[in-house]
PDB file as gemmi writes it, atoms N, CA and C in Angstrom:
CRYST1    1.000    1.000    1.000  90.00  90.00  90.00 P 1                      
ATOM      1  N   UNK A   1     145.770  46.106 143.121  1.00  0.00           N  
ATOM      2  CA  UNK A   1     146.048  47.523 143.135  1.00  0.00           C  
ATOM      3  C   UNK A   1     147.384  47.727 143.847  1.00  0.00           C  
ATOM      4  N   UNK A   2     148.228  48.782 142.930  1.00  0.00           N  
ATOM      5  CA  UNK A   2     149.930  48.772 144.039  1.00  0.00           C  
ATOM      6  C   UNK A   2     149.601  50.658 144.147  1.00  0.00           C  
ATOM      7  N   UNK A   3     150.131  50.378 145.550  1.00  0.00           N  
ATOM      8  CA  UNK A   3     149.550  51.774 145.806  1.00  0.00           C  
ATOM      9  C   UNK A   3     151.594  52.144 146.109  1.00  0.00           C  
ATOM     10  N   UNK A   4     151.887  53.332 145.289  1.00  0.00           N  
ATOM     11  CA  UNK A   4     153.008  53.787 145.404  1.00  0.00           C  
ATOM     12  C   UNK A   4     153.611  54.916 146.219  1.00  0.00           C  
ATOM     13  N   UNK A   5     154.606  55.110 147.110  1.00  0.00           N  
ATOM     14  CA  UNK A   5     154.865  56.679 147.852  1.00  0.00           C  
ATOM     15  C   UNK A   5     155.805  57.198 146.818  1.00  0.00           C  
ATOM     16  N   UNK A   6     155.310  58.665 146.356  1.00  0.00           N  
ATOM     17  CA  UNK A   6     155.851  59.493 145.226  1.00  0.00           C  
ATOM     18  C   UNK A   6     155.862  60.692 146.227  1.00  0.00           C  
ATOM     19  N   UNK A   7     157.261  61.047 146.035  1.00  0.00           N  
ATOM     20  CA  UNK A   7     157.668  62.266 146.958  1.00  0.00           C  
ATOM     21  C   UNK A   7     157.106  63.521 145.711  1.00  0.00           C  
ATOM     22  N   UNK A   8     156.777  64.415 145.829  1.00  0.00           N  
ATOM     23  CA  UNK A   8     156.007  65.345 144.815  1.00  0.00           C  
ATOM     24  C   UNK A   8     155.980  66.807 145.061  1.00  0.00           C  
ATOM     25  N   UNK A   9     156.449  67.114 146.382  1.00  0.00           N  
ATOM     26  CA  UNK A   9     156.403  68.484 146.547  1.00  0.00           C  
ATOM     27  C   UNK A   9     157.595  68.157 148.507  1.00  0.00           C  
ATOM     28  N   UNK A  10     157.837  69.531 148.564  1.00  0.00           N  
ATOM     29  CA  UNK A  10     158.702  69.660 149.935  1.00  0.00           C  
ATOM     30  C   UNK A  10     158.090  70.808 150.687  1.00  0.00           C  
ATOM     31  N   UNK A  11     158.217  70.310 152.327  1.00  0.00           N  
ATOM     32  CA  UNK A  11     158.209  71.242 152.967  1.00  0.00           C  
ATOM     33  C   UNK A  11     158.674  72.714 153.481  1.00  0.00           C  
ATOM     34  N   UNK A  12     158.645  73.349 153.993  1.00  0.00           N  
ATOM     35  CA  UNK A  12     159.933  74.368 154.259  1.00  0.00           C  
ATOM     36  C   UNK A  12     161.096  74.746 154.916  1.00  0.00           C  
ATOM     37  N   UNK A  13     161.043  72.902 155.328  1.00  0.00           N  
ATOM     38  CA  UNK A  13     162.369  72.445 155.283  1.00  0.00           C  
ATOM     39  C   UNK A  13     162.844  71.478 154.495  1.00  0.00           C  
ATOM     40  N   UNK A  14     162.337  71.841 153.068  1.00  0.00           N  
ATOM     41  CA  UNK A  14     162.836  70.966 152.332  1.00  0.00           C  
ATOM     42  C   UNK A  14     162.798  69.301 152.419  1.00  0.00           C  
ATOM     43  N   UNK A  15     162.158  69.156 153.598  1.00  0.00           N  
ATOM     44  CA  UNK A  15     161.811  67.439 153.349  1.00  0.00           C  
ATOM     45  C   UNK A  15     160.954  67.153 152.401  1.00  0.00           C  
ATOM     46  N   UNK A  16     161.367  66.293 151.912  1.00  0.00           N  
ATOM     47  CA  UNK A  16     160.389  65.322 150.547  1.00  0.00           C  
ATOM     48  C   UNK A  16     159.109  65.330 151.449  1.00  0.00           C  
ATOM     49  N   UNK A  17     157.704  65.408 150.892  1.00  0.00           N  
ATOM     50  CA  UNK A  17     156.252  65.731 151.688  1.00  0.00           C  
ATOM     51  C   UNK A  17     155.653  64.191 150.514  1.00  0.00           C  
ATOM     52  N   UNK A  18     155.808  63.055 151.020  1.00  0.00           N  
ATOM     53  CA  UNK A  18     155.348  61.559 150.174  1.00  0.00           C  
ATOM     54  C   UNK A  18     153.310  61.808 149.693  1.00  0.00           C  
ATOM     55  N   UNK A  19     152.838  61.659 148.250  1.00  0.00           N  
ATOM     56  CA  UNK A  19     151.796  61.440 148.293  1.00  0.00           C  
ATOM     57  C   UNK A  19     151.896  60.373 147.673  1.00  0.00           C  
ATOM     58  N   UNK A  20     150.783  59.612 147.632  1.00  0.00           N  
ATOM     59  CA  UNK A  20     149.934  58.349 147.210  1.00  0.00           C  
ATOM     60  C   UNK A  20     149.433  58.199 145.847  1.00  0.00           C  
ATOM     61  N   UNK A  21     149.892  57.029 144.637  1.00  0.00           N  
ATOM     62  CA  UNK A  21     149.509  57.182 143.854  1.00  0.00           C  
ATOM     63  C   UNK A  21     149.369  55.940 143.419  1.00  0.00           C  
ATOM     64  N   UNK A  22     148.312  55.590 143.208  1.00  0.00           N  
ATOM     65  CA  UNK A  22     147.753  53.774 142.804  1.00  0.00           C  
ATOM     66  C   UNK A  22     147.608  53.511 141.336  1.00  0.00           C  
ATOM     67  N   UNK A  23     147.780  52.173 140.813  1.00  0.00           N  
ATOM     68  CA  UNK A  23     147.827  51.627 139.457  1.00  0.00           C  
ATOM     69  C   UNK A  23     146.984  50.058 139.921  1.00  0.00           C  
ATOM     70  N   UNK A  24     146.389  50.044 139.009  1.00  0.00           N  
ATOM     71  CA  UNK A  24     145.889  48.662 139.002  1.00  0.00           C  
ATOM     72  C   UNK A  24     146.646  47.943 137.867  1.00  0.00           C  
ATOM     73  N   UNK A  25     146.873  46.296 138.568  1.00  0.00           N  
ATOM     74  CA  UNK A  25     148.108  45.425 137.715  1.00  0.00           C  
ATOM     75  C   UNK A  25     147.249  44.206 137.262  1.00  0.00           C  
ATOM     76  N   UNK A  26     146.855  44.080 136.141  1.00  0.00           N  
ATOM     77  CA  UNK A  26     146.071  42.753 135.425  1.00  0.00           C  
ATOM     78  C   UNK A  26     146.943  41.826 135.466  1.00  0.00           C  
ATOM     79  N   UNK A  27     146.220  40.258 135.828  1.00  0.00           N  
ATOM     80  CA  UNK A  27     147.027  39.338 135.369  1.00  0.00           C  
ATOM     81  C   UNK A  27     148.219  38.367 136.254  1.00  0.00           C  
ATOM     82  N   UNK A  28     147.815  39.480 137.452  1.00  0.00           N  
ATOM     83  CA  UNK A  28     148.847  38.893 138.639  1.00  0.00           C  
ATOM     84  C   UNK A  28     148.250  37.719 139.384  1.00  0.00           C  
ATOM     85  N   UNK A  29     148.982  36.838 139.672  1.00  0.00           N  
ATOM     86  CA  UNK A  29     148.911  35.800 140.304  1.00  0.00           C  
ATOM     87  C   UNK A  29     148.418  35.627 141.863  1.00  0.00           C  
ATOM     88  N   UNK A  30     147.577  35.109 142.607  1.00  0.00           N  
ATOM     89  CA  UNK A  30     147.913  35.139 143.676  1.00  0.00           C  
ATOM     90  C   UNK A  30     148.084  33.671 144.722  1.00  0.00           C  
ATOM     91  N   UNK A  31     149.108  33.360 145.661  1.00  0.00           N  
ATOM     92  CA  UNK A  31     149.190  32.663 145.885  1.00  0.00           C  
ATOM     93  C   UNK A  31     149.206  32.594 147.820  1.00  0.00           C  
ATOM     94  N   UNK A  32     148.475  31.561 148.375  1.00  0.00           N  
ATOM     95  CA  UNK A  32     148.350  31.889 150.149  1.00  0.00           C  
ATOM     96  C   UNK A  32     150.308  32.063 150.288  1.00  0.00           C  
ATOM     97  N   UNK A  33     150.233  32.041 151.508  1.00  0.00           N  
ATOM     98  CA  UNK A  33     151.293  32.322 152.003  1.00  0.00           C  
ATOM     99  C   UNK A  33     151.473  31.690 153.567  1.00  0.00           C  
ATOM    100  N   UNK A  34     152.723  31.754 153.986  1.00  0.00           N  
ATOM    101  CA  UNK A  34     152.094  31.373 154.886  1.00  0.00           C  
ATOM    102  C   UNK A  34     151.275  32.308 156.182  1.00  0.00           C  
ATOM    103  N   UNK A  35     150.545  31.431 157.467  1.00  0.00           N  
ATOM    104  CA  UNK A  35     150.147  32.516 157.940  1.00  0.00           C  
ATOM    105  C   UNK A  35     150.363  32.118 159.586  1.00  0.00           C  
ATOM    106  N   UNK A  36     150.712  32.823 160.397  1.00  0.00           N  
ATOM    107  CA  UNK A  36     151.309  32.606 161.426  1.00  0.00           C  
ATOM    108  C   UNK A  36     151.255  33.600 162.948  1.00  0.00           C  
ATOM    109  N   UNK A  37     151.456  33.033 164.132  1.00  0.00           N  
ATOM    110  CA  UNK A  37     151.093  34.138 165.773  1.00  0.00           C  
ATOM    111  C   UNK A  37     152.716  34.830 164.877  1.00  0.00           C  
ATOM    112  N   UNK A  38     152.010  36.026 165.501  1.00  0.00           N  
ATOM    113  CA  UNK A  38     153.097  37.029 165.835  1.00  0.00           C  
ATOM    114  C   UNK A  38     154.653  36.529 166.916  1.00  0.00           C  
ATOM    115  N   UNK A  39     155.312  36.438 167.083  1.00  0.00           N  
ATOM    116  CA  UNK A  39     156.233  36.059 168.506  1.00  0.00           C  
ATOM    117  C   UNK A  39     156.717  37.452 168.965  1.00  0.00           C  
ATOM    118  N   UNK A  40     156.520  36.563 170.479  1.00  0.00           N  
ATOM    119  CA  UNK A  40     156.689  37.902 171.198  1.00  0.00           C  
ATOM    120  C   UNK A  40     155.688  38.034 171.617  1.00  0.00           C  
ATOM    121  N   UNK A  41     155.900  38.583 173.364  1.00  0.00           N  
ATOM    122  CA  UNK A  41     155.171  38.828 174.482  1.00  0.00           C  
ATOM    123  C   UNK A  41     153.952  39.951 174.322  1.00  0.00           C  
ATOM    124  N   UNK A  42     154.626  40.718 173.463  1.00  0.00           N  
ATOM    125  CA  UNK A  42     154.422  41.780 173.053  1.00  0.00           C  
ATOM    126  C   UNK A  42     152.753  42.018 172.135  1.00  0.00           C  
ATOM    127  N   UNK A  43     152.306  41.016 171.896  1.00  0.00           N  
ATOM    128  CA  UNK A  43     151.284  41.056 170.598  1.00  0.00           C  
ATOM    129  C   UNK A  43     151.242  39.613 170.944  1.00  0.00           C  
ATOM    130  N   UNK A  44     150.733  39.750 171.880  1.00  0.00           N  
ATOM    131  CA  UNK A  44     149.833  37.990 172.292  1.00  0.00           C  
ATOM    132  C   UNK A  44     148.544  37.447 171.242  1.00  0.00           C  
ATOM    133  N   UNK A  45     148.073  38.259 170.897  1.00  0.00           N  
ATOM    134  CA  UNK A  45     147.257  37.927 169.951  1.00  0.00           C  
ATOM    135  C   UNK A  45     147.350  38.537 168.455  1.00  0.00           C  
ATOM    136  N   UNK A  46     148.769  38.707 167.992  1.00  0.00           N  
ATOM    137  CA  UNK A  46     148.773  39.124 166.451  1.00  0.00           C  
ATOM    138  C   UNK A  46     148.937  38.393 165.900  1.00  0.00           C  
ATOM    139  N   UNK A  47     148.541  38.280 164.358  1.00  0.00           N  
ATOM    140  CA  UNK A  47     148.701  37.499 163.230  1.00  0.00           C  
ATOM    141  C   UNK A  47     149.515  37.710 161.997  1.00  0.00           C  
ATOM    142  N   UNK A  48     149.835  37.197 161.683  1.00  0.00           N  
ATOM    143  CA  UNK A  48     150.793  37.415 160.076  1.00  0.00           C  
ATOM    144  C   UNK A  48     150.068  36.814 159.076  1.00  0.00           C  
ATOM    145  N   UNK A  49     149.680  37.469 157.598  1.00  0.00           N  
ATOM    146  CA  UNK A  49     149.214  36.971 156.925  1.00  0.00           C  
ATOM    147  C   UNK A  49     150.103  37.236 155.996  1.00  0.00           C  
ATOM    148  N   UNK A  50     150.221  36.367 154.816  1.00  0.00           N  
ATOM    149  CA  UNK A  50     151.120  36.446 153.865  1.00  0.00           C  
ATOM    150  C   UNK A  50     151.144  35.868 152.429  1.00  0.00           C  
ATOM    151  N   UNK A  51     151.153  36.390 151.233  1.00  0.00           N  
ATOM    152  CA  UNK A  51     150.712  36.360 149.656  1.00  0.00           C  
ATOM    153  C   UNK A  51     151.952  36.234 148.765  1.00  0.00           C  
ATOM    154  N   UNK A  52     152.150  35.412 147.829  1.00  0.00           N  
ATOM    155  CA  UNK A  52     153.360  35.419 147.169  1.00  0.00           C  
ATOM    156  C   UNK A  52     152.429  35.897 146.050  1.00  0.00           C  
ATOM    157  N   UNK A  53     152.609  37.385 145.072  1.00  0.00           N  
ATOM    158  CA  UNK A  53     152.091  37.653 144.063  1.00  0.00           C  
ATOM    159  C   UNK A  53     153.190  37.398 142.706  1.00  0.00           C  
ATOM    160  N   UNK A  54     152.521  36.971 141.486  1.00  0.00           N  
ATOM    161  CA  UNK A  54     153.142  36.799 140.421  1.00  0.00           C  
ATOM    162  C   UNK A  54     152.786  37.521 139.805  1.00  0.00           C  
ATOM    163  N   UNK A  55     153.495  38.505 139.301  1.00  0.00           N  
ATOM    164  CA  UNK A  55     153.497  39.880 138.262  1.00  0.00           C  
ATOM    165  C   UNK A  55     153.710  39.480 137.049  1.00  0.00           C  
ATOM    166  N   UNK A  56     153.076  39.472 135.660  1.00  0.00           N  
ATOM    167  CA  UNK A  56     152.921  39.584 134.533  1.00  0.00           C  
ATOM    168  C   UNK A  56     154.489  40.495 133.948  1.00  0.00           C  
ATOM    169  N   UNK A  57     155.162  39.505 132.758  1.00  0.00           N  
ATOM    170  CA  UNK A  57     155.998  40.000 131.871  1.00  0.00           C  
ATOM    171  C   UNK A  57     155.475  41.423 131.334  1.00  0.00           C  
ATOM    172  N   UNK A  58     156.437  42.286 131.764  1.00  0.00           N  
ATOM    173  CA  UNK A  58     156.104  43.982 131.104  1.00  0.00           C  
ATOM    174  C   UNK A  58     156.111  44.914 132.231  1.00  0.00           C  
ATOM    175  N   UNK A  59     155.770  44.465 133.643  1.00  0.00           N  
ATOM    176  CA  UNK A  59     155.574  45.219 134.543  1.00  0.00           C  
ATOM    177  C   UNK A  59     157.128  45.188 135.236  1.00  0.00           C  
ATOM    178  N   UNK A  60     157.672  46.117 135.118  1.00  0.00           N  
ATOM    179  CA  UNK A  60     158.980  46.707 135.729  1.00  0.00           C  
ATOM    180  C   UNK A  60     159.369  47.580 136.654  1.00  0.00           C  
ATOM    181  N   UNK A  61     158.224  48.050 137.098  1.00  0.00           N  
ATOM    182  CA  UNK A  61     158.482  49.355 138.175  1.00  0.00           C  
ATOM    183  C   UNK A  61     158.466  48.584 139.741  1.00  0.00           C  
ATOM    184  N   UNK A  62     159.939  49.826 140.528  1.00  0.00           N  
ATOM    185  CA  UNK A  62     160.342  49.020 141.243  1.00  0.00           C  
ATOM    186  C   UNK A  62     158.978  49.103 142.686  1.00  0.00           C  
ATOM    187  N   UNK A  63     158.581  48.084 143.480  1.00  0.00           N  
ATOM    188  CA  UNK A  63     157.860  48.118 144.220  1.00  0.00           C  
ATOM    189  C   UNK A  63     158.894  47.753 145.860  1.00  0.00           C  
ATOM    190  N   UNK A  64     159.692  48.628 146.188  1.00  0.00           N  
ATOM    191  CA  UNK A  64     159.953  48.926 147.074  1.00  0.00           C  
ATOM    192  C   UNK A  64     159.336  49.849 147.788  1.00  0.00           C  
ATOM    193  N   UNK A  65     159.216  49.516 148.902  1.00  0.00           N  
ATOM    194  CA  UNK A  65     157.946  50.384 150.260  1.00  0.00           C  
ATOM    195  C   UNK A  65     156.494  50.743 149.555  1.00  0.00           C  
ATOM    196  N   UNK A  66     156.288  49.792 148.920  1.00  0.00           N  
ATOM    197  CA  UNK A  66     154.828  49.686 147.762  1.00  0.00           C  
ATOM    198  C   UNK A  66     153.745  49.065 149.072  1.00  0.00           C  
ATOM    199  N   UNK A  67     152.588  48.723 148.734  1.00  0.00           N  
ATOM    200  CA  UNK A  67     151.351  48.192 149.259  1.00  0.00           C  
ATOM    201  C   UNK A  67     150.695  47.640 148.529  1.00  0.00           C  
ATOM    202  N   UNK A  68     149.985  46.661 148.364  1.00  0.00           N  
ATOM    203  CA  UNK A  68     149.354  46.135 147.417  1.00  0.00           C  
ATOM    204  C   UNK A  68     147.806  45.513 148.187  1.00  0.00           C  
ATOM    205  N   UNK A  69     146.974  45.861 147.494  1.00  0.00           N  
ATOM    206  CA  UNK A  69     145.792  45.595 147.705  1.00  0.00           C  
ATOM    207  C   UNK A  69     145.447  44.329 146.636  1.00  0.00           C  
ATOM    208  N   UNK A  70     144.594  43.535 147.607  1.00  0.00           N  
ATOM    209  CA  UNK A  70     144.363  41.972 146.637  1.00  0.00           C  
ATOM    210  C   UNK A  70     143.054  42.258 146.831  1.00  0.00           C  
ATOM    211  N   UNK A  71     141.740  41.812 145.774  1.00  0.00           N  
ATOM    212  CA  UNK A  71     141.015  41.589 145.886  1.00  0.00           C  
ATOM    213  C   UNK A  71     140.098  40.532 146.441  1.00  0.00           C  
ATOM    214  N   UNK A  72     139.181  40.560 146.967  1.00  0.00           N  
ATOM    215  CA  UNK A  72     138.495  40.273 147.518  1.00  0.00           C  
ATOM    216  C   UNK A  72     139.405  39.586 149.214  1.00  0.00           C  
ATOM    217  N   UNK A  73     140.656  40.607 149.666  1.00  0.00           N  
ATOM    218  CA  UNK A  73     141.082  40.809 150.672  1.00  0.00           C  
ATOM    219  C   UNK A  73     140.750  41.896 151.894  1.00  0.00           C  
ATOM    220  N   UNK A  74     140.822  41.672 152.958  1.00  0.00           N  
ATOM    221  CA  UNK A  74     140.360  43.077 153.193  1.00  0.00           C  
ATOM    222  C   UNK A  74     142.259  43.788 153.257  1.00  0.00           C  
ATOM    223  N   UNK A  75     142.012  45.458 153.291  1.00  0.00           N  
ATOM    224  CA  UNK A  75     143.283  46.176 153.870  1.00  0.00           C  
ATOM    225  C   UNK A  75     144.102  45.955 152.345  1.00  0.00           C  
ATOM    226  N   UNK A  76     145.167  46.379 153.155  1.00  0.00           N  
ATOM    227  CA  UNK A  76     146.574  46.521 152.300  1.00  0.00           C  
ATOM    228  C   UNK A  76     147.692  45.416 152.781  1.00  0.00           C  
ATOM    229  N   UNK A  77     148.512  44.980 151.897  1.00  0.00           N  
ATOM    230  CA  UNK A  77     150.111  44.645 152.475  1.00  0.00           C  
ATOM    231  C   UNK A  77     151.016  45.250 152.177  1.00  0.00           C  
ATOM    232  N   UNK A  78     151.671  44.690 152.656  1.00  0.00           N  
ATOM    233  CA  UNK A  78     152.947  45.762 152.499  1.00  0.00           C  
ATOM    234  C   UNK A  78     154.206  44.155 151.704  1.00  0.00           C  
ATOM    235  N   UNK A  79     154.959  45.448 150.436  1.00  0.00           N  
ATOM    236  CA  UNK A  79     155.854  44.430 150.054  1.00  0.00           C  
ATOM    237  C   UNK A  79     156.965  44.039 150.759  1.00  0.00           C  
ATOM    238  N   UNK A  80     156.979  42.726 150.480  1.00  0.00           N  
ATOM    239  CA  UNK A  80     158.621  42.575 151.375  1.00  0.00           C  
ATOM    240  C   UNK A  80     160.018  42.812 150.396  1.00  0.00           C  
ATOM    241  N   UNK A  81     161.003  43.852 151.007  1.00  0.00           N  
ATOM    242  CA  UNK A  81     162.050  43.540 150.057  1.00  0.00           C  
ATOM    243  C   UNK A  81     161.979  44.115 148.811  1.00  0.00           C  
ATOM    244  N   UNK A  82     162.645  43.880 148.166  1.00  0.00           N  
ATOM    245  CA  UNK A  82     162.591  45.170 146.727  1.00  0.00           C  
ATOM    246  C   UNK A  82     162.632  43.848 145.080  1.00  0.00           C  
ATOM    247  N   UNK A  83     161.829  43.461 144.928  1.00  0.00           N  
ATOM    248  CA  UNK A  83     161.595  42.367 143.968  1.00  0.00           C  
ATOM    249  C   UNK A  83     162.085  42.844 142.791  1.00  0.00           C  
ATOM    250  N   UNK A  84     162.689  42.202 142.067  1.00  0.00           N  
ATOM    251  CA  UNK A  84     162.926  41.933 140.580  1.00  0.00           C  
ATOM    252  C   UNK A  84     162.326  40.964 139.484  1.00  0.00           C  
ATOM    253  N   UNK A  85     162.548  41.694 138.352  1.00  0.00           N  
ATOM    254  CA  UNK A  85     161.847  40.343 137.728  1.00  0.00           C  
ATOM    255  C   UNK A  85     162.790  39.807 137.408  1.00  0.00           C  
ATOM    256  N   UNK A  86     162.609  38.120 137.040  1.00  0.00           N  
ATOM    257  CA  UNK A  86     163.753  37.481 136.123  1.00  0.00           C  
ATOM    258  C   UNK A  86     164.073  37.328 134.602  1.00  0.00           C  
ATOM    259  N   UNK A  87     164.744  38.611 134.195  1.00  0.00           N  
ATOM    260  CA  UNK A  87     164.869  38.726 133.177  1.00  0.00           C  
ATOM    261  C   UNK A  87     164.939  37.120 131.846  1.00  0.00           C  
ATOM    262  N   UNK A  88     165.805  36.415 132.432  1.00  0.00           N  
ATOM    263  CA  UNK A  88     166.587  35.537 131.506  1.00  0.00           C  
ATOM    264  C   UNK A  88     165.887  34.221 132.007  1.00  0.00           C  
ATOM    265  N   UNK A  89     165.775  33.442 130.979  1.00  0.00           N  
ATOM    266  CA  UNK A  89     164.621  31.725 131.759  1.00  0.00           C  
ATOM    267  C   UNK A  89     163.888  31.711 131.997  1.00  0.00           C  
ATOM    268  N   UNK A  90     163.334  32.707 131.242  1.00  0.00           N  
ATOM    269  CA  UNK A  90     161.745  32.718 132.131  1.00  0.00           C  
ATOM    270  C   UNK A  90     160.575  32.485 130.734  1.00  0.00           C  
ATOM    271  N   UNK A  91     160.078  31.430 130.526  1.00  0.00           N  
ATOM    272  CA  UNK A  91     159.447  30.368 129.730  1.00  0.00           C  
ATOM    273  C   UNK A  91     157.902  31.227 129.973  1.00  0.00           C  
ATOM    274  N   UNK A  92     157.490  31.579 131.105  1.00  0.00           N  
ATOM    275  CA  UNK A  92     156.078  31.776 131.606  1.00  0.00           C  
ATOM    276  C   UNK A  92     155.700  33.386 131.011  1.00  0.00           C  
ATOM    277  N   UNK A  93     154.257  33.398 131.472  1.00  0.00           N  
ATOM    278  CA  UNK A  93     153.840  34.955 131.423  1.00  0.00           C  
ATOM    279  C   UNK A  93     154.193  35.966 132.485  1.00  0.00           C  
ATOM    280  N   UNK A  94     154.632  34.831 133.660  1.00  0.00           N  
ATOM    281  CA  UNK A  94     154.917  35.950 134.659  1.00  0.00           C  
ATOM    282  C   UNK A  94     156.498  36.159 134.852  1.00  0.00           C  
ATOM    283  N   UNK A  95     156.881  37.070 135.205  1.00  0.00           N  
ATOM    284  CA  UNK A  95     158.493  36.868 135.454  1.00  0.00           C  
ATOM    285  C   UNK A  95     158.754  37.709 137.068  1.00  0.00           C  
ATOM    286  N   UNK A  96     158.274  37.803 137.901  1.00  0.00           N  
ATOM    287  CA  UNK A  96     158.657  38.464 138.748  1.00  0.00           C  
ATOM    288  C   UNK A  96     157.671  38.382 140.537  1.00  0.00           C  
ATOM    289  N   UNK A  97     158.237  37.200 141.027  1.00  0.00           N  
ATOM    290  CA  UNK A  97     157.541  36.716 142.411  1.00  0.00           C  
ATOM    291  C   UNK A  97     157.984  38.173 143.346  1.00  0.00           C  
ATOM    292  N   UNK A  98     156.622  38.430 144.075  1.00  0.00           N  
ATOM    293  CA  UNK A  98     156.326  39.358 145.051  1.00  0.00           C  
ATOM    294  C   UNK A  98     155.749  38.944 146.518  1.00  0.00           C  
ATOM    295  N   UNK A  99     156.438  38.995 147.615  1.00  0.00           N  
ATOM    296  CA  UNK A  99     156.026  38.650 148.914  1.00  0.00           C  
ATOM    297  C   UNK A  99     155.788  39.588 149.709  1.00  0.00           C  
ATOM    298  N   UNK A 100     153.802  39.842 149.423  1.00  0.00           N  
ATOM    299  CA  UNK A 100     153.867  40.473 150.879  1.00  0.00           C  
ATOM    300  C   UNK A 100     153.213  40.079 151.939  1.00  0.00           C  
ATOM    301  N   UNK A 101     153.028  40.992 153.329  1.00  0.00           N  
ATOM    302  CA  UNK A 101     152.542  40.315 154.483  1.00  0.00           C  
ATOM    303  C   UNK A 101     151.884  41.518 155.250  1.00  0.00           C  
ATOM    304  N   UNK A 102     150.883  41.351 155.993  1.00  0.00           N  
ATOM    305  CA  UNK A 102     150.318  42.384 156.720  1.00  0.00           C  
ATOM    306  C   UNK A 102     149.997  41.451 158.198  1.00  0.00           C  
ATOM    307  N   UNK A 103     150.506  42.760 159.286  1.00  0.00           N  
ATOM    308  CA  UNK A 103     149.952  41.888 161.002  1.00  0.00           C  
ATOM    309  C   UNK A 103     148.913  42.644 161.074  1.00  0.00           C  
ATOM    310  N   UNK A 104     147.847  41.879 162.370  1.00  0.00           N  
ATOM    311  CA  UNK A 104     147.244  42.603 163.004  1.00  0.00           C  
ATOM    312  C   UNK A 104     146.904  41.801 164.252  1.00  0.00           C  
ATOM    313  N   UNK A 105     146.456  42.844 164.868  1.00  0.00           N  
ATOM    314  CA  UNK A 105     146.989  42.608 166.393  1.00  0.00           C  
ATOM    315  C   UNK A 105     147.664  42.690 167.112  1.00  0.00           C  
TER     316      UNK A 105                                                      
END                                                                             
C-alpha cells in the first residue's frame, strides 16, 4: 500500500492543508534491507529497519515523501529519496528499485 500527501484544499492563509490518499501496488517485490542501532547518544535504544521494494513496469507516479506499507509488516516506511524507474535496459518486469526505512526508538 503507498500512502500519498495530496495537498487538496488551503487554509486561510492559503497554506496547502496535505490529505492522505492510498493505492494498493500488485506485484512489487520485497527485499530485507539492512537493519541497524540508531547512532547517537541520543536514541540509545533505536533501530533502523530497512526494505528495497521492486515496483512493477507501468507504475510511474512519483513517490517522493510517500509511505509504504508492506504486508505482513507492522507500521509504515517512509521512502528514501525520490526513485525513478529505469526506463531503457530493463529486460525484467520490474523497472524501478525503492528504499525505504522506518526507526523506532
Amino acid at each position: 500500500m503507498v500512502v500519498h500527501r495530496v495537498e487538496t484544499a488551503y487554509d486561510e492563509d492559503r497554506d496547502p492543508v496535505p490529505s492522505l490518499s492510498s493505492e494498493s501496488v500488485e506485484g512489487v517485490l520485497v527485499a530485507p534491507g539492512a537493519t541497524s542501532d540508531v547512532a547517537g547518544s541520543a536514541r540509545p535504544d533505536g533501530t533502523k529497519v530497512a526494505f528495497t521494494l521492486a515496483f512493477p513496469k507501468g507504475y510511474d507516479r512519483s513517490l517522493r515523501g510517500c509511505r509504504v506499507s508492506i504486508a505482513g509488516e507492522p507500521g509504515e516506511y517512509a521512502v528514501v529519496g525520490d526513485p525513478r524507474p529505469c526506463r531503457e535496459n530493463c529486460p525484467t518486469k520490474w523497472w524501478m528499485a525503492v528504499e525505504v526505512e522506518a526507526c523506532d526508538g
